[in-house]
Every structure is written in structure tokens, then in C-alpha cells.
C-alpha positions as CSV (number, residue, x, y, z in Angstrom):
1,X,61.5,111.2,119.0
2,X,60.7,110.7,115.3
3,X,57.7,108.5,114.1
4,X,58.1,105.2,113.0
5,X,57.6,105.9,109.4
6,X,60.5,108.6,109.4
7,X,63.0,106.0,110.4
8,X,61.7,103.3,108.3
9,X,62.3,106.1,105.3
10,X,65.7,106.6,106.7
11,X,66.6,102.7,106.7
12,X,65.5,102.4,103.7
13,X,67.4,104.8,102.2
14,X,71.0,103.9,103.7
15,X,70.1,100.4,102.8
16,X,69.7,102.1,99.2
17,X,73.3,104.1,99.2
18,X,75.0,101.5,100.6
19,X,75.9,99.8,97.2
20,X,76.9,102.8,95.8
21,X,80.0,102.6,97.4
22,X,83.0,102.8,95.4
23,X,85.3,99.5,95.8
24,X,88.6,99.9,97.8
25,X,92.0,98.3,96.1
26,X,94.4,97.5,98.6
27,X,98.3,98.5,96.9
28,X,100.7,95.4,97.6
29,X,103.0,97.4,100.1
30,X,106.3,95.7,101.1
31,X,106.6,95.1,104.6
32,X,108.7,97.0,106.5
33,X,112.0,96.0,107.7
34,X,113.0,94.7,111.1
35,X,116.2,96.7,112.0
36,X,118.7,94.9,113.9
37,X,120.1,98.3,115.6
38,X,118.0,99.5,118.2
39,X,118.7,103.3,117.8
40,X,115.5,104.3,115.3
41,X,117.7,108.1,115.0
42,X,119.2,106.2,112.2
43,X,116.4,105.9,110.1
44,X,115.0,109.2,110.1
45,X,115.0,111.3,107.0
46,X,113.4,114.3,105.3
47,X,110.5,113.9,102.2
48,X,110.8,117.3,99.9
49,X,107.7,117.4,97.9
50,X,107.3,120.3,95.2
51,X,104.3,120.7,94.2
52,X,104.8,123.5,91.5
């Protein structure tokens, strides 16, 4: 068990980073589309990404 003052130390210092936080933007995504077909094998599909 630690002694009081340690965890007052540690409160204080969360309480101290917690500002520091950077801000979050949320991107304005388009919802996704209700599909009238229930077969989802459809809608699948392969993402090449190349890095180089």
C-alpha cells in the first residue's frame, strides 16, 4: 500500500497531463448505405495499397 502523500503526488500529476491532450477532429464520414439485397457477397472487394 503506498502512503497518502504518494497518491496525492500521483493525482496531482494526471490532473496536470490531462490538458495536454491533443484535441480529436471527427472527419464528416458519409453514412453507409442500406442495401436492399440481402446477399452482403456482393459487396465485398479487395484494397491494394502500395506503399513504395
Amino acid at each position: 500500500m503506498l502512503p497518502p502523500f504518494i497518491i496525492d503526488q500521483i493525482r496531482k500529476r494526471e490532473e496536470e497531463e490531462a490538458p495536454r491532450e491533443q484535441p480529436r477532429i471527427e472527419l464528416p464520414l458519409p453514412r453507409p448505405r442500406k442495401a436492399d439485397h440481402k446477399n452482403d457477397e456482393d459487396d465485398r472487394g479487395v484494397v491494394v495499397i502500395d506503399l513504395m
